[in-house]
C-alpha positions in Angstrom: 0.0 0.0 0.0 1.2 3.5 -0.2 1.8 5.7 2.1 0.1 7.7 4.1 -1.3 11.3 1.3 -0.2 9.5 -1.6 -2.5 7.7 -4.4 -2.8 3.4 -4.1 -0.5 3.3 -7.2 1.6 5.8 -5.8 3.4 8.7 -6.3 3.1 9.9 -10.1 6.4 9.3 -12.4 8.2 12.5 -12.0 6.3 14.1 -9.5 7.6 15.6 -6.4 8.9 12.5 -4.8 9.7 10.3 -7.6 12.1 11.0 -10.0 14.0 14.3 -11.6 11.5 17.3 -13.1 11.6 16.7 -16.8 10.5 20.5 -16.9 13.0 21.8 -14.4 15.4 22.8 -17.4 12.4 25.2 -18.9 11.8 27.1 -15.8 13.3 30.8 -15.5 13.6 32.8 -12.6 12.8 35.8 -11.8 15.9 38.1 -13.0 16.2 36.0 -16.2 12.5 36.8 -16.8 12.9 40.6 -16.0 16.0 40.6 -18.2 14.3 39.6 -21.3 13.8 41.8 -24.7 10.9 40.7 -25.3 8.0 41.3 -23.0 3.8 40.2 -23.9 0.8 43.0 -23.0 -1.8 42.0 -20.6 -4.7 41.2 -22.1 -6.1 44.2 -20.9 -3.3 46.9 -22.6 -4.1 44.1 -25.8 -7.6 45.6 -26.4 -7.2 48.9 -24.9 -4.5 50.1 -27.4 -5.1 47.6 -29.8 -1.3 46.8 -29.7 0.2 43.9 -31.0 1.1 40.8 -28.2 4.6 41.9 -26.8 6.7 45.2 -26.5 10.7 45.7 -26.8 11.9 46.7 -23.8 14.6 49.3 -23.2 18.2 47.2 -22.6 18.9 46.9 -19.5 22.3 50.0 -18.2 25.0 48.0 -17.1 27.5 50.9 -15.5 31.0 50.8 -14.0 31.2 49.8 -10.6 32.4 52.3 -8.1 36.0 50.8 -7.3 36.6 50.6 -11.4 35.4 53.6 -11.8 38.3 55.1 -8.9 40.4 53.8 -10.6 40.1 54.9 -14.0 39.8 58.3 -12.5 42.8 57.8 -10.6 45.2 57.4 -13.5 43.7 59.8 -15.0 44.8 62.2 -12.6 48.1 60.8 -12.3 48.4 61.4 -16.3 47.5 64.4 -16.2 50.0 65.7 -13.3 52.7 64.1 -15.3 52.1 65.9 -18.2 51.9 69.4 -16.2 55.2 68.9 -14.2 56.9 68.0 -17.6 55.5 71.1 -19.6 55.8 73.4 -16.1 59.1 72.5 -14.9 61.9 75.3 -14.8 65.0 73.0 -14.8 63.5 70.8 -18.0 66.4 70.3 -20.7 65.2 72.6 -23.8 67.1 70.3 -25.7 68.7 66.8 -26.2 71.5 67.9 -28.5 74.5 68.2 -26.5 76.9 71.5 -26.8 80.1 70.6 -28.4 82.8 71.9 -25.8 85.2 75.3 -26.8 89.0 74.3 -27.5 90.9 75.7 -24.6 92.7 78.8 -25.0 96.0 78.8 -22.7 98.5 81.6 -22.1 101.4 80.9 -19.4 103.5 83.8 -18.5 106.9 82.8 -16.6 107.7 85.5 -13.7 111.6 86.1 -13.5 113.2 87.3 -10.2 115.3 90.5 -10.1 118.0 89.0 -7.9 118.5 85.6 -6.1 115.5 83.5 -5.3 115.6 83.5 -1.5 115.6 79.8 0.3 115.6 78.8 4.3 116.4 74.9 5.7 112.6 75.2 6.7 109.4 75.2 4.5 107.8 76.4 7.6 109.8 79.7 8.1 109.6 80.3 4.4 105.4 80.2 4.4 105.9 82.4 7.9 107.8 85.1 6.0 106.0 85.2 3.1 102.3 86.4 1.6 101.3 83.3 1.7 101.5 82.9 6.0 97.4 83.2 5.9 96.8 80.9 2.9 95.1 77.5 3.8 96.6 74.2 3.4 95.3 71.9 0.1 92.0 71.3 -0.3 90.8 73.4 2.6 92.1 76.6 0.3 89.4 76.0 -2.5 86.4 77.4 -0.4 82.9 76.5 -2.3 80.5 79.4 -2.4 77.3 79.7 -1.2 75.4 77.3 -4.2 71.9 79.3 -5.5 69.5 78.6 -8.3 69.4 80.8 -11.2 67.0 81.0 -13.9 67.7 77.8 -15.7 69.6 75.8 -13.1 68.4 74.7 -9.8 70.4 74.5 -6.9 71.6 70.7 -7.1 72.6 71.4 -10.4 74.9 74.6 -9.3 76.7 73.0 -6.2 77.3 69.9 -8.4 79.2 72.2 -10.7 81.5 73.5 -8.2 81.9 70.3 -6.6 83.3 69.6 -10.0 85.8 72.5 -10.5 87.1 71.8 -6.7 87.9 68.1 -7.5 89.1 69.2 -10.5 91.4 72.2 -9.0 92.6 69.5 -6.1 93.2 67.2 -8.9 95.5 69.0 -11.1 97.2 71.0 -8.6 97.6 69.4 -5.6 98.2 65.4 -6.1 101.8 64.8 -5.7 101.2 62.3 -8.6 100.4 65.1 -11.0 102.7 67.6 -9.7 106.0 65.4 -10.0 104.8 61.7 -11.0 104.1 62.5 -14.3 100.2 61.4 -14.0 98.0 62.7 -15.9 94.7 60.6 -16.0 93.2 62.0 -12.5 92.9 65.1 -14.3 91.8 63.6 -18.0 88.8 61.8 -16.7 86.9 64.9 -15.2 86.6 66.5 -19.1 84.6 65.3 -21.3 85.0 62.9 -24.4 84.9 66.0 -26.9 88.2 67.4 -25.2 90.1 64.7 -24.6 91.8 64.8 -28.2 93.3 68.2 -27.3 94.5 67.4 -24.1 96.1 64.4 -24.9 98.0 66.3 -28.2 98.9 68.8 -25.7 100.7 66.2 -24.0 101.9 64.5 -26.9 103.4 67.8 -28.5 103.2 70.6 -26.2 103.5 73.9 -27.3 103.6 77.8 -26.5 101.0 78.6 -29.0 97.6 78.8 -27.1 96.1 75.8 -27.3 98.8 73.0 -26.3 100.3 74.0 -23.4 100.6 71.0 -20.8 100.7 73.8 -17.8 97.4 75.2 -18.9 95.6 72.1 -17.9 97.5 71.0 -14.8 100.7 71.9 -12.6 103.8 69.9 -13.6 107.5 70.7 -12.3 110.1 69.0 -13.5 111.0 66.0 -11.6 114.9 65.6 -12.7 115.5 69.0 -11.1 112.9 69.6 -8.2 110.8 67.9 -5.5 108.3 68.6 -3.1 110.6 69.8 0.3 106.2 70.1 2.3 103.2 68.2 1.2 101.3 71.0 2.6 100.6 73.2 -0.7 99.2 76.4 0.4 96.1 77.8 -1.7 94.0 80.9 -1.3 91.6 81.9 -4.0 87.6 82.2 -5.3 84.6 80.5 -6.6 82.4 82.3 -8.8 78.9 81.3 -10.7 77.3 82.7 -13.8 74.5 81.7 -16.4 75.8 82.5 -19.6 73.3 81.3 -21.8 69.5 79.4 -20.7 71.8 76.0 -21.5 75.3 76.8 -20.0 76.6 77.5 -16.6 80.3 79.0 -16.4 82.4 78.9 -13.4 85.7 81.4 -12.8 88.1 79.5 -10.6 90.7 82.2 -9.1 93.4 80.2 -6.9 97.3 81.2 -6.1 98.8 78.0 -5.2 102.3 78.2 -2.8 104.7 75.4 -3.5 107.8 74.4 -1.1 110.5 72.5 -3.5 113.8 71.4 -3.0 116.5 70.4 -5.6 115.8 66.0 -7.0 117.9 64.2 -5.1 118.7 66.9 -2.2 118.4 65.5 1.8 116.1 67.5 4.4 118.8 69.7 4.8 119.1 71.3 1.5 117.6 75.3 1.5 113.9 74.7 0.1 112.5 78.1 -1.5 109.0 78.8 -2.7 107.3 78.5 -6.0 103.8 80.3 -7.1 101.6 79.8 -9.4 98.0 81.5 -10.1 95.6 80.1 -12.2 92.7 81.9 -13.4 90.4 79.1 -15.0 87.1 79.1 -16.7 84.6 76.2 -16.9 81.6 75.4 -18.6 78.9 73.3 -18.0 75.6 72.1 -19.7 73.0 69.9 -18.3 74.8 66.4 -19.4 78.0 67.7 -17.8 76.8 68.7 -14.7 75.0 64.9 -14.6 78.2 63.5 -16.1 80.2 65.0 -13.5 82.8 66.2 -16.0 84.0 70.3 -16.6 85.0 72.0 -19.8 87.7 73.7 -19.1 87.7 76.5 -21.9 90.2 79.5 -21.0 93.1 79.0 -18.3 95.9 81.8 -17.5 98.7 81.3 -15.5 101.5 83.1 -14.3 104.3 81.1 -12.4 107.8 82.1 -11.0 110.7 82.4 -10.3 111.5 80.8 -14.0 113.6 82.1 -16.4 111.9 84.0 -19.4 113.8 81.2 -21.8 112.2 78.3 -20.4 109.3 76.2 -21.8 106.9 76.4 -19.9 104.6 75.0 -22.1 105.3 71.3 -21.0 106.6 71.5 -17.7 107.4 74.2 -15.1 111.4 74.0 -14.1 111.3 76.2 -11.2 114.7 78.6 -9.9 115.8 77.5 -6.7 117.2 79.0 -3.4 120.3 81.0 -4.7 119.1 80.5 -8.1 118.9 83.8 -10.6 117.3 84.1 -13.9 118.9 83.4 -17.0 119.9 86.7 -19.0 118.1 87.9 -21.2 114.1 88.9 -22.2 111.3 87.1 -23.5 112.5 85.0 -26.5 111.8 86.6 -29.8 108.5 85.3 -31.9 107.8 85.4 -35.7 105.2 87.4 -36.4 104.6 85.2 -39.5 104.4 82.1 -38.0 100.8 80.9 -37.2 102.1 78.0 -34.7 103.2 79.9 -32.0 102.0 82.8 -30.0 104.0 85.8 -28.9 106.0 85.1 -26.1 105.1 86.2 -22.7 106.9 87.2 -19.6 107.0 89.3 -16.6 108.9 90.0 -13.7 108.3 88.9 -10.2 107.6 91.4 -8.1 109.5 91.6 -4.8 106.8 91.5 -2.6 105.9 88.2 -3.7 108.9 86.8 -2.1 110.0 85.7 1.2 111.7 88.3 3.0 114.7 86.9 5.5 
């Protein structure tokens, strides 16, 4: 028998406790039903309007969600700063082309003593006794200027500069390795590429004619006929910062350096005397230099003495010693015709400049 509710023969085929709905698969829920395109008139709007059985319905607005829609707006707003800061930034390179750097222009002018170059036992009394007894020792001579923006450089940009032009000052003026080794590579790797072909002819085949001259790019004494008698160079000079052009920044590099030397070969007991050189250097920098760290050096002058008018100083500096006095005779003649050579140079050294005993 059946059970209790249900028919004698049972529960239909199908039905709710027999088998699986054969019409389950045909049945639609509510969303699909509200979802469709198609949608049938009541019987009432039928005879009313006289419109045919079903309508089109509107589609259904499917929007952006709210977290998609923060973030399209968020890049949006991200593109668009980056776009402002790169059209509204002062310090923005105008240009990718890189300025080709000047040849450098050199003039060294030898400073012959009027008597006999004074000497002492002691560098130390020598510095005391001379103009150079409130200079600074090395490094701590080149004093870096207060670094400010100008109008198409920011301040990073400035103070790199002049970090630039002291290291190279230090370099080429102050390393022992320069000044008497014979080095020369500390100094070549602080210009750029488009320079090193003059520097390196002027090393090759130096010459007094203003663009070749060894001793317009670095200090070099002979080393067969002096040394270093103090390690302590003295310096004293300036720093100064100008905006030649919206693409180029110049520094002016002023610095008398104060050398102690002894003859090669000579003990701690040989006189030492002193030896001065100013150098009055220009540099130039554009963008890629300053981020380079490198310096165009485009116009040096230097004066140095006691040497003898005769001398080359083109390639190296042969310095008179204690007791020394200059050779006779002025500034050696030059050819006006000639078009390798410029006119010779020299002055005297004042006095003043001296020690006094």
């Amino acid at each position: 028998m059946g059970g209790p509710g249900e028919p004698p023969e049972g529960a239909p085929e199908g039905g709710p406790g027999g088998g699986e709905d054969e019409y389950r698969s045909v049945v639609f829920d509510e969303s699909f039903v509200r979802a469709a395109r198609l949608q049938e008139y009541s019987a009432q709007e039928r005879i009313a309007d006289h419109a045919p059985a079903v309508r089109r319905r509107p589609p259904m607005r499917r929007g952006l969600s709210r977290q998609a829609l923060a973030l399209v707006l968020l890049i949006a707003l991200a593109f668009g700063t980056a776009i402002y800061m790169g059209v509204r930034h002062p310090y923005q390179t105008p240009a990718a082309v890189r300025d080709v750097s000047m040849p450098l222009q050199t003039t060294v002018v030898p400073l012959a003593p009027v008597g006999k170059v004074p000497g002492a036992a002691d560098p130390e009394y020598l510095y005391d006794h001379s103009p150079a007894a409130q200079f600074r020792i090395g490094a701590a001579g080149i004093t870096l200027p207060a670094a400010r923006d100008t109008s198409h450089f920011s301040e990073t940009q400035v103070m790199s500069a002049l970090d630039t032009v002291k290291e190279y000052l230090v370099r080429s003026a102050l390393y022992p390795e320069v000044l008497t080794g014979g080095q020369t590579r500390p100094v070549r790797v602080l210009l750029p590429a488009d320079q090193h072909l003059q520097f390196d002819e002027s090393l090759s085949h130096p010459a007094a004619d203003g663009r070749h001259a060894v001793t317009g790019w670095l200090v070099r004494f002979d080393a067969r006929s002096v040394r270093l008698a103090d390690p302590q160079i003295r310096v004293r000079g300036t720093l100064a910062v100008s905006e030649t052009e919206s693409t180029m920044l110049e520094v002016t590099a002023d610095h008398t350096y104060v050398y102690a030397l002894r003859p090669a070969g000579a003990g701690a007991k040989a006189q030492a005397s002193l030896f001065t050189v100013r150098r009055e250097l220009h540099f130039r920098f554009d963008r890629e230099d300053v981020r380079l760290h490198q310096a165009q050096l485009s116009t040096s002058y230097v004066q140095a003495g006691p040497l003898s008018c005769g001398d080359n100083a083109a390639d190296v500096l042969s310095p008179l010693l204690a007791g020394q006095t200059a050779k006779a005779g002025g500034p050696v003649g030059t050819d006006p015709f000639a078009t390798d050579r410029a006119t010779a140079v020299c002055g005297t050294l004042a006095a003043g400049a001296l020690p006094k005993g």
